[in-house]
LUMTOR-502177 format. One line per field, with one value per residue: residue number from 1; residue in one letter; chain; x negated, y, z negated of N, C-alpha, C in turn. Coordinates in pm, whole numbers, plus 50000, padded with zeros to 5 digits. Atoms other than C-alpha are relative to their C-alpha. Layout:
pos <- c(NUM;...)
code <- c(A;...)
unit <- c(A;...)
n.x <- c(X;...)
n.y <- c(Y;...)
n.z <- c(Z;...)
ca.x <- c(X;...)
ca.y <- c(Y;...)
ca.z <- c(Z;...)
c.x <- c(X;...)
c.y <- c(Y;...)
c.z <- c(Z;...)
//
This chain:
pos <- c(1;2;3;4;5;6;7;8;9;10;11;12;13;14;15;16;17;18;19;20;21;22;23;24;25;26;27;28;29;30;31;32;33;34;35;36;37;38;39;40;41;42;43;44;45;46;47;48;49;50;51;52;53;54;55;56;57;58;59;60;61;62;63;64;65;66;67;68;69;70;71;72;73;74;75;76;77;78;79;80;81;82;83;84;85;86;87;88;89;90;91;92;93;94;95;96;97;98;99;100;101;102;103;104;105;106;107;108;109;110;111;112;113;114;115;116;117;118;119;120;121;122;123;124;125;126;127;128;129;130;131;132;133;134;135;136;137;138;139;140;141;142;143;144;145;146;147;148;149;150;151;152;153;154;155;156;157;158;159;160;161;162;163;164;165;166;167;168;169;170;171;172;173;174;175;176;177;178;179;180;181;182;183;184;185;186;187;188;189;190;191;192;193;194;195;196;197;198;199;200;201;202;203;204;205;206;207;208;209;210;211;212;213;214;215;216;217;218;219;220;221;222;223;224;225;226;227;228;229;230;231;232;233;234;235;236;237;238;239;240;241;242;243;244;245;246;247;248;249;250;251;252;253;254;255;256;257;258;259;260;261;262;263;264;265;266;267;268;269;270;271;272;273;274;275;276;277;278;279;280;281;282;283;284;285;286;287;288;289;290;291;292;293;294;295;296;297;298;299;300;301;302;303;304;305;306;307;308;309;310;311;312;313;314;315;316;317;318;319;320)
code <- c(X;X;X;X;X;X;X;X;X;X;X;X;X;X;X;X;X;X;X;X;X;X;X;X;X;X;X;X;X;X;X;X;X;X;X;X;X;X;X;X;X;X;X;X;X;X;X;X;X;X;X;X;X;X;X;X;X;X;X;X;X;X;X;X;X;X;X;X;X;X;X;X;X;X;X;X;X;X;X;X;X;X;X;X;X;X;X;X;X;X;X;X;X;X;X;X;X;X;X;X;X;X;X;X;X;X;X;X;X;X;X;X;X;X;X;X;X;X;X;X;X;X;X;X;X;X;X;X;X;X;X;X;X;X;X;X;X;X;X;X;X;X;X;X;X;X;X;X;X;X;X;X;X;X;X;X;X;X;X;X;X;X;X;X;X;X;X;X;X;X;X;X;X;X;X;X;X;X;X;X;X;X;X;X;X;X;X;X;X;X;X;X;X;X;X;X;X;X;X;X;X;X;X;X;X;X;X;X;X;X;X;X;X;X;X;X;X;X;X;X;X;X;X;X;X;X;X;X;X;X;X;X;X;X;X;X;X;X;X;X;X;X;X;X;X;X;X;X;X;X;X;X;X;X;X;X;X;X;X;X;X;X;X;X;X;X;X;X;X;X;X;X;X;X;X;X;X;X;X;X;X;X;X;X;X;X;X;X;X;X;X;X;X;X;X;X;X;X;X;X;X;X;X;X;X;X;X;X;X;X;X;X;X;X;X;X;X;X;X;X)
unit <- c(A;A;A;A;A;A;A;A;A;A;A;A;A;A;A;A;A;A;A;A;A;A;A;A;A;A;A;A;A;A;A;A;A;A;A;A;A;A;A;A;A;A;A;A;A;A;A;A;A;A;A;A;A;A;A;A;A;A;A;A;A;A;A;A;A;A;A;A;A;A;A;A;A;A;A;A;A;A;A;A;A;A;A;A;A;A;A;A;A;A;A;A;A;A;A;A;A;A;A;A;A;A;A;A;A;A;A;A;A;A;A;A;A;A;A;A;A;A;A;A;A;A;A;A;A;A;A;A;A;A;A;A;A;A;A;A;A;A;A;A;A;A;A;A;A;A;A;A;A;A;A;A;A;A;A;A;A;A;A;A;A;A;A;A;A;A;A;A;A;A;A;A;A;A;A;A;A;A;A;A;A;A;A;A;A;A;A;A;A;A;A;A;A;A;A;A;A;A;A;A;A;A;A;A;A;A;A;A;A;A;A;A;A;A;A;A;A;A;A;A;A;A;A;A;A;A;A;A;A;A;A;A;A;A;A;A;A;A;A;A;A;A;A;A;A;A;A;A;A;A;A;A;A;A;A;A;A;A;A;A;A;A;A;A;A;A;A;A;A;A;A;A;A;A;A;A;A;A;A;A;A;A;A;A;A;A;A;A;A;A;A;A;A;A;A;A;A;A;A;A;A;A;A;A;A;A;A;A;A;A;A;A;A;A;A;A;A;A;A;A)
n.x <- c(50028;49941;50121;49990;49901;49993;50005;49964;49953;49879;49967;49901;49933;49929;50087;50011;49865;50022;50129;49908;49882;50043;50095;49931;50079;49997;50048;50053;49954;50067;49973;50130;49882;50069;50048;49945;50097;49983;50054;49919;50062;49969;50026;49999;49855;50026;50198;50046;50080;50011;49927;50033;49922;50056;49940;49910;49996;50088;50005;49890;49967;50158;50080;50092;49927;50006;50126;49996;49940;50032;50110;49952;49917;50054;50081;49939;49962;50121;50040;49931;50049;49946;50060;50035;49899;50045;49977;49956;50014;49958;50042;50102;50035;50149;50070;50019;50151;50077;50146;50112;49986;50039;50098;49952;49872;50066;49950;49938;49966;50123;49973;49908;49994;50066;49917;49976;50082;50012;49883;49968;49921;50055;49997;49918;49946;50004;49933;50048;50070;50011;50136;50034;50148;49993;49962;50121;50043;49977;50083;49943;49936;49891;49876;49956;49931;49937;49827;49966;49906;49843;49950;49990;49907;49864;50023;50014;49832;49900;49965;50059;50086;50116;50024;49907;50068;50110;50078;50078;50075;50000;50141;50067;50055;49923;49989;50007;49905;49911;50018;49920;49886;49989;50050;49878;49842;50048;50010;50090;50079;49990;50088;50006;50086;49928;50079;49983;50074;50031;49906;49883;50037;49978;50046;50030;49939;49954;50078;49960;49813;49854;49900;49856;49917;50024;49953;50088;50017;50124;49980;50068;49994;49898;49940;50043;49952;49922;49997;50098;49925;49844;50117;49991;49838;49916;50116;49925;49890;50025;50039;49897;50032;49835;50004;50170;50003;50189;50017;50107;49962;50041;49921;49999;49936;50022;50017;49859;49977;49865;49962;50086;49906;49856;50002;50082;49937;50007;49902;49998;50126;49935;50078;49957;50021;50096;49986;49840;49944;49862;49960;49885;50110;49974;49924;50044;50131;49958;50116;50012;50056;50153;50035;50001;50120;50088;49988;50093;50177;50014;49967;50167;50108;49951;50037;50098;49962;50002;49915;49955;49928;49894;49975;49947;49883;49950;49861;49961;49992;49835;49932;49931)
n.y <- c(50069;49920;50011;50144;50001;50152;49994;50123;50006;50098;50127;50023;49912;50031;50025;49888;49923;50025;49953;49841;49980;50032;49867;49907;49909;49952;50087;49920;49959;49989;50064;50108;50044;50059;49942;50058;50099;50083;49968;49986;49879;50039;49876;50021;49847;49930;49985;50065;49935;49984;50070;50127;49985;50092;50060;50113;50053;50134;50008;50108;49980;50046;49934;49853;49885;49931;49970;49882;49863;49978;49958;49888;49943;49977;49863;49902;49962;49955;49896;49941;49927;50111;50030;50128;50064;50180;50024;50134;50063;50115;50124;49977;50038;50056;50055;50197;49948;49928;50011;50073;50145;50030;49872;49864;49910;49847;49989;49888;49965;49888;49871;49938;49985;49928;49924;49922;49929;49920;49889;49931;50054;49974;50080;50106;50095;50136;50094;50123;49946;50124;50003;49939;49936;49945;49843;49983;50016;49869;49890;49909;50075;50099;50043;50151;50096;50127;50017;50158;49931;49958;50114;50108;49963;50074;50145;50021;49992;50147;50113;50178;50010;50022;50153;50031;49900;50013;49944;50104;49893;50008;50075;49961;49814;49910;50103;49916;49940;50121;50043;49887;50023;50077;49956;49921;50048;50093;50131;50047;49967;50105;49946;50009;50025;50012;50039;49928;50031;49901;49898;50107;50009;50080;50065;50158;50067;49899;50065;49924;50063;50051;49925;50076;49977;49848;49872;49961;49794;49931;49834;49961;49907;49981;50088;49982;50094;50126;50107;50047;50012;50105;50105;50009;49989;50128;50106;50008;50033;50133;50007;50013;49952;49967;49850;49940;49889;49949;49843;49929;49826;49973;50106;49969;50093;50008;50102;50078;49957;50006;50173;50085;49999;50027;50152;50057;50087;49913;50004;49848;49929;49865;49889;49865;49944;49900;50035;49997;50135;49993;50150;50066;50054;50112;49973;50059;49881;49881;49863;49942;49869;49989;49819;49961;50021;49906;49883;50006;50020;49874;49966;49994;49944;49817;49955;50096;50140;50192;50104;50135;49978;49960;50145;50011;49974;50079;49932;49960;50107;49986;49859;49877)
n.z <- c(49874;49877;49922;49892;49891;50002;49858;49981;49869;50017;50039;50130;50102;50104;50079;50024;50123;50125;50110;50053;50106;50088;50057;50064;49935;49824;49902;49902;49854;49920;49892;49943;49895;49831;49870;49867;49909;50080;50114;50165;50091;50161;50057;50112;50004;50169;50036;50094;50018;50150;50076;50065;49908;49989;49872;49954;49820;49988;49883;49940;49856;49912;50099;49926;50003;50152;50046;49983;50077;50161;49959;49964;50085;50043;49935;50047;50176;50033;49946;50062;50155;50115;50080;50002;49930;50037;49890;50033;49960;50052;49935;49961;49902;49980;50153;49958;49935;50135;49979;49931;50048;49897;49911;49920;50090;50116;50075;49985;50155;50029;49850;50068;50096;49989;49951;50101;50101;49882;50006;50087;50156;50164;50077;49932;50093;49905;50037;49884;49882;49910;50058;50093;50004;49879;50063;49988;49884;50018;50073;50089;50090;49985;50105;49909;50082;49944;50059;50098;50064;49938;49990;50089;50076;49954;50054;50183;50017;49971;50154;50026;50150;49950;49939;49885;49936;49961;49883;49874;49927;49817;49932;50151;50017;50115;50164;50135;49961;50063;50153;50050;50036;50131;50132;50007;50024;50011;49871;49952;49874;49817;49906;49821;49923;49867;49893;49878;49872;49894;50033;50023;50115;50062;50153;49995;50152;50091;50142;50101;50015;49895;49896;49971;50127;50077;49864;49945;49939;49938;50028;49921;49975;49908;49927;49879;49966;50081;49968;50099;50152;49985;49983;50114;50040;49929;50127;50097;49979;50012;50117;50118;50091;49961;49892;49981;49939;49985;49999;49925;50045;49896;49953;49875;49931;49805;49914;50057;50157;50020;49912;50036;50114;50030;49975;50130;50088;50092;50009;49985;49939;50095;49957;50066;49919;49934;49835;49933;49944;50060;50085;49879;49929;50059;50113;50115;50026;50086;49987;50143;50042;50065;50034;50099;50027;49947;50102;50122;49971;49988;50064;50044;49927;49973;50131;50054;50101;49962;49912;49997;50105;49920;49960;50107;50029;49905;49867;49868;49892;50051;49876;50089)
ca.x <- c(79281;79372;79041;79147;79244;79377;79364;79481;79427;79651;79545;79738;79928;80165;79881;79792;80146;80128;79819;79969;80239;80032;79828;80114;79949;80052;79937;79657;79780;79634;79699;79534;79641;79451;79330;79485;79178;79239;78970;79052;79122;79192;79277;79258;79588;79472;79124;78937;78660;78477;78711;78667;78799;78848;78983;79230;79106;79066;78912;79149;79234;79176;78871;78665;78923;78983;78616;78576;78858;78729;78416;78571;78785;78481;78270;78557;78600;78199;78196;78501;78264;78415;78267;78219;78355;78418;78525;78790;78756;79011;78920;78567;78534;78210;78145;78133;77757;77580;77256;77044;77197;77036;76791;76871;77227;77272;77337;77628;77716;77398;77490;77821;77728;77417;77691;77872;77625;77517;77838;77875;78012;77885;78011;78213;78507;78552;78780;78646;78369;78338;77928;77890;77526;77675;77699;77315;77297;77442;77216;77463;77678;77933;78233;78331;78662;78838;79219;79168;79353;79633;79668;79611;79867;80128;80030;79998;80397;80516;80494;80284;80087;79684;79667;79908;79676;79381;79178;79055;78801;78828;78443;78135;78062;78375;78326;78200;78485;78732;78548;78647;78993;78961;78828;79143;79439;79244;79264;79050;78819;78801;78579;78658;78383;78401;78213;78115;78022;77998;78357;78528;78589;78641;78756;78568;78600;78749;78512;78659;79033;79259;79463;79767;80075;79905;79983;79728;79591;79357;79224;78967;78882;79047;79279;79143;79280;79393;79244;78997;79272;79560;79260;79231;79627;79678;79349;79531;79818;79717;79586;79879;79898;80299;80261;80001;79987;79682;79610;79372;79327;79261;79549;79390;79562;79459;79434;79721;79716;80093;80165;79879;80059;80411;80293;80081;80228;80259;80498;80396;80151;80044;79851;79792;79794;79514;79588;79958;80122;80531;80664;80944;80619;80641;80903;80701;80465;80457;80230;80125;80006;79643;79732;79786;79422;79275;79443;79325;78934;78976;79095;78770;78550;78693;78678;78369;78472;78427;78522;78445;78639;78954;78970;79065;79368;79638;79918;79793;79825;80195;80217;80287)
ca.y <- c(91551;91829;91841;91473;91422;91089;91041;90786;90699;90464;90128;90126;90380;90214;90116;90467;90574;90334;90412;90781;90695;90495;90819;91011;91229;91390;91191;91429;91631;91501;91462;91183;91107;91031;91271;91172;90948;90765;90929;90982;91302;91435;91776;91786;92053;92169;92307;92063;92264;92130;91828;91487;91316;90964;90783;90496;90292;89917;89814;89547;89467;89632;89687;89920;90154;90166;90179;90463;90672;90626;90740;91041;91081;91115;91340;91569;91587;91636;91926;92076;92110;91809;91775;91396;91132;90766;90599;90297;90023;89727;89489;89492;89440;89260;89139;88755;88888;88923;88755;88581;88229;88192;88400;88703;88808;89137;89144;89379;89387;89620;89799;89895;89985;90237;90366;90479;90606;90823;90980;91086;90867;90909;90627;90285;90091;89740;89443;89100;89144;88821;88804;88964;89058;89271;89583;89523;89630;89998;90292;90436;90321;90044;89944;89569;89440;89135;89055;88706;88883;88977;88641;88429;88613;88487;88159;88152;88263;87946;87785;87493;87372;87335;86936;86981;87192;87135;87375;87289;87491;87473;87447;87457;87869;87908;87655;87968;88156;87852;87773;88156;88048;87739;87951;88157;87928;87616;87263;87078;87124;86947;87034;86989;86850;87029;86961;87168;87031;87332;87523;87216;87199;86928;86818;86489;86416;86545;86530;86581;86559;86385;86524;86269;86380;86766;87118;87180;87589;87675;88010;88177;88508;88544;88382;88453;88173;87963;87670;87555;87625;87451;87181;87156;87159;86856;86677;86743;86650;86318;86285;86286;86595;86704;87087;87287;87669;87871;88265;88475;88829;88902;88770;88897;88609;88617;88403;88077;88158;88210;87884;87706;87856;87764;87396;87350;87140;87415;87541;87938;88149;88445;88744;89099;89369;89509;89408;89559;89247;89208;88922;88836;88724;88366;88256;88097;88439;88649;88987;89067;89474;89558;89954;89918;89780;90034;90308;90245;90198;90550;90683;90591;90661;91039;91052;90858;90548;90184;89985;89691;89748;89786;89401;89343;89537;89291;89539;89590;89267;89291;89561;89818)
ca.z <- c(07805;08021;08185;08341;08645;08796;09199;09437;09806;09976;09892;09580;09497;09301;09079;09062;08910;08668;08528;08515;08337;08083;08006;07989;08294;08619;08911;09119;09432;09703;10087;10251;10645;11022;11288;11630;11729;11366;11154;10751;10641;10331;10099;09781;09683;09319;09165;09047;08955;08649;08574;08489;08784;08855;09203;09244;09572;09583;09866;09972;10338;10572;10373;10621;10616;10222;10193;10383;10260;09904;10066;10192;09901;09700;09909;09883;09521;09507;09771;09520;09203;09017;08702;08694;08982;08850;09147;09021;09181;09109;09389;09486;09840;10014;09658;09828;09988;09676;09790;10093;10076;10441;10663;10864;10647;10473;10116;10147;09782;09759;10089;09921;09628;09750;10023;09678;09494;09800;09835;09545;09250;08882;08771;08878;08683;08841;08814;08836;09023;09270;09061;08753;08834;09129;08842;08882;09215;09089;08994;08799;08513;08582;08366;08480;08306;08329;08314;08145;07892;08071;08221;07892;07778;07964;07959;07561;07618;07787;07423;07522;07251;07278;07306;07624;07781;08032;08208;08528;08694;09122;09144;08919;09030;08816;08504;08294;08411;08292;07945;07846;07907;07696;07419;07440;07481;07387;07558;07750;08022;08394;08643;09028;09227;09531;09877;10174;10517;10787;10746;10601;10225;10009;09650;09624;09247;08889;08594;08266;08155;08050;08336;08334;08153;08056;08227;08407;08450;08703;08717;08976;09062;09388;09610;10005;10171;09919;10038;09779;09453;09664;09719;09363;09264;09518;09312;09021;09099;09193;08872;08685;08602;08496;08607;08752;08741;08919;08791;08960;08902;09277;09561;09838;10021;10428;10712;10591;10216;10206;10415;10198;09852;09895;10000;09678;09421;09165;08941;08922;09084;08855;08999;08884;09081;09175;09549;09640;09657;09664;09420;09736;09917;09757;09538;09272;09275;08941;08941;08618;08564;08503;08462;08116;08076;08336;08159;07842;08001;08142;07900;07722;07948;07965;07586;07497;07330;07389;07637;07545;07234;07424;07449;07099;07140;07239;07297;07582;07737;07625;07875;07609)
c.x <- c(50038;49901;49979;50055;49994;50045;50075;50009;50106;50003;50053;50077;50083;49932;49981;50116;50006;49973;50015;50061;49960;49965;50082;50002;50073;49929;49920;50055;49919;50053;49878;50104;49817;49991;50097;49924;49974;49875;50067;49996;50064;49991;50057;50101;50009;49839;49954;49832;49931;50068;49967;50087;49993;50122;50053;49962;49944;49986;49981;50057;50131;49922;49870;50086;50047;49883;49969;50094;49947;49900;50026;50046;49837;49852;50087;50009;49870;50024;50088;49938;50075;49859;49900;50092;50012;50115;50106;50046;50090;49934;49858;49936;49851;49931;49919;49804;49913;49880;49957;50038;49932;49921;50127;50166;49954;50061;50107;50097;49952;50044;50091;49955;49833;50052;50094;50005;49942;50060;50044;50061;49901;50022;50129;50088;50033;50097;49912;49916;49971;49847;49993;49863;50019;49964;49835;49930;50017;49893;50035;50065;50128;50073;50035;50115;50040;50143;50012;50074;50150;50078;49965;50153;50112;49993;50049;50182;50067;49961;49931;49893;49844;50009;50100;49922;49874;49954;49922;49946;49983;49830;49917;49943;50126;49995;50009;50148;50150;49964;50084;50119;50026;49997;50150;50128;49966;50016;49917;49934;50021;49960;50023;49870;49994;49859;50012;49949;50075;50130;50084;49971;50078;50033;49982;50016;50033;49993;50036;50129;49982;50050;50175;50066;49945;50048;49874;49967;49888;49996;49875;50033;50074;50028;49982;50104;50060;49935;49917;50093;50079;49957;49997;50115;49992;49905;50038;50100;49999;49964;50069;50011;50176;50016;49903;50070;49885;50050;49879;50048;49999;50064;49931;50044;50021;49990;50121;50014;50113;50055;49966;50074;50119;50001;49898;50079;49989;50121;50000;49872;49974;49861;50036;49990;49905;49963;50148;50042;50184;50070;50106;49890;49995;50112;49950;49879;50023;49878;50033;49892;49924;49992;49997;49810;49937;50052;49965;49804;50009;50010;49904;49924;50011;49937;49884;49996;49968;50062;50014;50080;50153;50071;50063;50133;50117;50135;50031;50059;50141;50037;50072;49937)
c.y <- c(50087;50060;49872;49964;49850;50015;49910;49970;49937;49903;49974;50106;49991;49989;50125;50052;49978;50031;50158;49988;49952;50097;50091;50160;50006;49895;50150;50024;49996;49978;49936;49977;49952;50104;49885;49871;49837;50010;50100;50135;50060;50182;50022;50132;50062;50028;49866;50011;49940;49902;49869;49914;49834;49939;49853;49930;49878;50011;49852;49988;50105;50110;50091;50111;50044;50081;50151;50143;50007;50038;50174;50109;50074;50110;50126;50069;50055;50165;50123;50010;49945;49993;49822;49886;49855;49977;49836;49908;49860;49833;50068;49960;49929;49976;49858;50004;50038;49934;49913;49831;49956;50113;50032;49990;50090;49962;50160;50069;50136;50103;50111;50065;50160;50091;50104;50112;50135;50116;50058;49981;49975;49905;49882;49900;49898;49922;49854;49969;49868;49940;50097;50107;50102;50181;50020;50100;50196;50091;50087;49947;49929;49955;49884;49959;49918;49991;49897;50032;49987;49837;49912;50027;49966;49894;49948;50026;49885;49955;49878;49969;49924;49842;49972;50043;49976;50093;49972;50119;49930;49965;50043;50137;50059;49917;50100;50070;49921;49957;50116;49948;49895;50031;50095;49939;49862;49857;49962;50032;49910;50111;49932;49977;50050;50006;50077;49928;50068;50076;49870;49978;49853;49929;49832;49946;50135;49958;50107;49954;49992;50094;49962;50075;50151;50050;50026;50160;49979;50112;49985;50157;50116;49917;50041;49888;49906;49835;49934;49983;49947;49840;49915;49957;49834;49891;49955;49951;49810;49929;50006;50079;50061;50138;50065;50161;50066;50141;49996;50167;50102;49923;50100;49954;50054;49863;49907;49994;49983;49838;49887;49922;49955;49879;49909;49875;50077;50103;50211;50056;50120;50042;50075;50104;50152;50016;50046;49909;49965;49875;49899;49929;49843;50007;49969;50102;50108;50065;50039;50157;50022;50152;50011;50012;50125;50131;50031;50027;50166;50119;50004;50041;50194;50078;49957;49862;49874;49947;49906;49982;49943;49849;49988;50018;49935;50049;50047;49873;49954;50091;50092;50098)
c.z <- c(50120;50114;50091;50083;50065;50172;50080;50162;50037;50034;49929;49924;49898;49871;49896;49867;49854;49937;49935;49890;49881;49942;49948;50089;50112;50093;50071;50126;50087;50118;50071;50152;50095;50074;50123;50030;49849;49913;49883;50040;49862;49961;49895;49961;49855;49982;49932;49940;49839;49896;50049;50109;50056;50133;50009;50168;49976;50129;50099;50159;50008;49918;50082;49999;49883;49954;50071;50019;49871;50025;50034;49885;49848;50028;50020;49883;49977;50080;49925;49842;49918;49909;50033;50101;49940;50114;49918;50116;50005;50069;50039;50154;50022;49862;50061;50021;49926;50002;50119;49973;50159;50021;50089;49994;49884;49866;49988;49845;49960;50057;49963;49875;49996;50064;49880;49892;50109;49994;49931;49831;49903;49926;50074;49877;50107;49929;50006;50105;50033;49909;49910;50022;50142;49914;50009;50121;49997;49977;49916;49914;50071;49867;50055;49866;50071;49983;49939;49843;50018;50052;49898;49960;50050;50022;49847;49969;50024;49921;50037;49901;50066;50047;50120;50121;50085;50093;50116;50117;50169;50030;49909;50019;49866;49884;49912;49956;49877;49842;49935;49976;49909;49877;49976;49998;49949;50105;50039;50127;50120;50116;50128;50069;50149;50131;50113;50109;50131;49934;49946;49875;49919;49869;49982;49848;49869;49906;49856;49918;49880;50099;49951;49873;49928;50104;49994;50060;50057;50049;50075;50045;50115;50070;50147;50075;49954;50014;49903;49869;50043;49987;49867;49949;50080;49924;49908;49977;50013;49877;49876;49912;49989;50020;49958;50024;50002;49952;50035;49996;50180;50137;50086;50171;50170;50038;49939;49837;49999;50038;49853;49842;50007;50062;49882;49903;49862;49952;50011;50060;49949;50071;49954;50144;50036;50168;49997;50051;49953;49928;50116;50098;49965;49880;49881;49952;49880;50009;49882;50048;49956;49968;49878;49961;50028;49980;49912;50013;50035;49935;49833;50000;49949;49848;49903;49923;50066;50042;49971;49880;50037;50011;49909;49960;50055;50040;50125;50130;49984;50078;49919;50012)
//
């Protein structure tokens, strides 16, 4: 593997290390900083002439300015006679924009994802992508994992036994999302009814259950505002349910999120971190580690093997 090199702007560097240390690998020498007037710049401090070369940058608030250092960072590495760039991706910015739900808006899913390919990337690993059908939008190969893994797996630890158990999906875009997890820790289903009128959201009913007397998990892709899964939790809650915990692989938590979370009615809050997020930020907040995963995927990729394989193995979701 000494032809592999592992990068990292600075939306996540911690991430970065990790994933180093999983491999067993050096971390890439790079300096990344600002010009006076507050444009990127960047210089790559080793050859990378000819090597296999893959970039650490979610592009997590503020996401114009991740996006175009990983833009940068990748038109560097090209103009340096990199073999191959895979651009990793954990959070997927402007994912939400993935098609025309009204006249005159851009699909910026696309936008991103041609801006990418442009500049220079060979290939894209992803987390969770807000729409599955966004890897569509690529021209080049995409890798899309999931952490539902990572977070069953600590679930399946608190010892509760399937008939205690109900899944309860926040709205019907995530039901599919939520069956998965049924199929994995078992239990029952419950579906959130939820209601929009203009910017004002609503959970009007909750089809499914039992609720009363189970622990209730709800799980969604990311947490933005919070207001829709706290929405949910207080539904639930009414509903008799004796504790609720939400995972989401994606805390991008803006605008009153924090406020929203630590007024929920919930007993843990589990995120991974593919967003730099500090556990002292809420007290009821655990951050579960997705480097093992996205070490292993790269570590694939590099050497030809199967990704989707990779699932099967459950030491990783043991963080081993």
């Amino acid at each position: 593997m000494n032809d592999l090199k592992i990068f990292s702007g600075r939306a996540n560097p911690c991430l970065a290390r990790q994933i180093c240390d999983y491999l067993g690998i050096p971390q890439g020498q790079l300096t990344v900083g600002n010009f006076p007037d507050g444009e990127t710049q960047c210089k790559i401090e080793q050859d990378v002439r000819g090597q296999d070369i893959f970039i650490i940058q979610p592009t997590c608030p503020p996401v114009n300015e991740n996006l175009m250092e990983l833009l940068i960072l990748i038109e560097s590495f090209k103009r340096a006679s990199a073999d191959r760039i895979t651009a990793v991706i954990p959070y997927f910015g402007y994912a939400r924009q993935d098609r025309k739900d009204e006249g005159r808006v851009p699909i910026t899913a696309k936008l991103v994802a041609n801006i990418l390919t442009r500049a220079g990337a060979d290939r894209i690993l992803s987390m969770d992508l807000h729409a599955a059908q966004i890897q569509g939008f690529f021209d080049i190969p995409v890798d899309h994992l999931t952490a539902a893994p990572v977070l069953d797996n600590f679930f399946r630890n608190l010892g509760y036994t399937e008939d205690r158990i109900v899944v309860v999906s926040p709205d019907e875009g995530s039901i599919k999302r939520s069956a998965s997890h049924v199929k994995s820790l078992g239990g029952s289903l419950a579906i959130i009814d939820k209601r929009r009128f203009g910017n004002r959201v609503e959970q009007a009913n909750l089809i499914g259950g039992p609720i009363n007397g189970k622990i209730a998990l709800l799980f969604d892709d990311m947490i933005s505002t919070g207001s829709s899964i706290c929405g949910a939790a207080h539904l639930v809650r009414k509903h008799g349910a004796e504790k609720i915990y939400i995972g989401a692989t994606h805390g991008v938590l803006c605008g009153n999120a924090v406020a929203n979370l630590r007024n929920a009615p919930v007993e843990n809050i589990i995120l991974t971190d593919t967003i730099p997020l500090p556990e002292e930020l809420l007290p009821n907040l655990k951050v579960l580690s997705v480097a093992p995963l996205l070490g292993e995927a790269i570590r694939r990729i590099h050497c030809h093997e199967s990704v989707s394989r990779l699932f099967s193995d459950m030491q990783l979701w043991n963080g081993k």
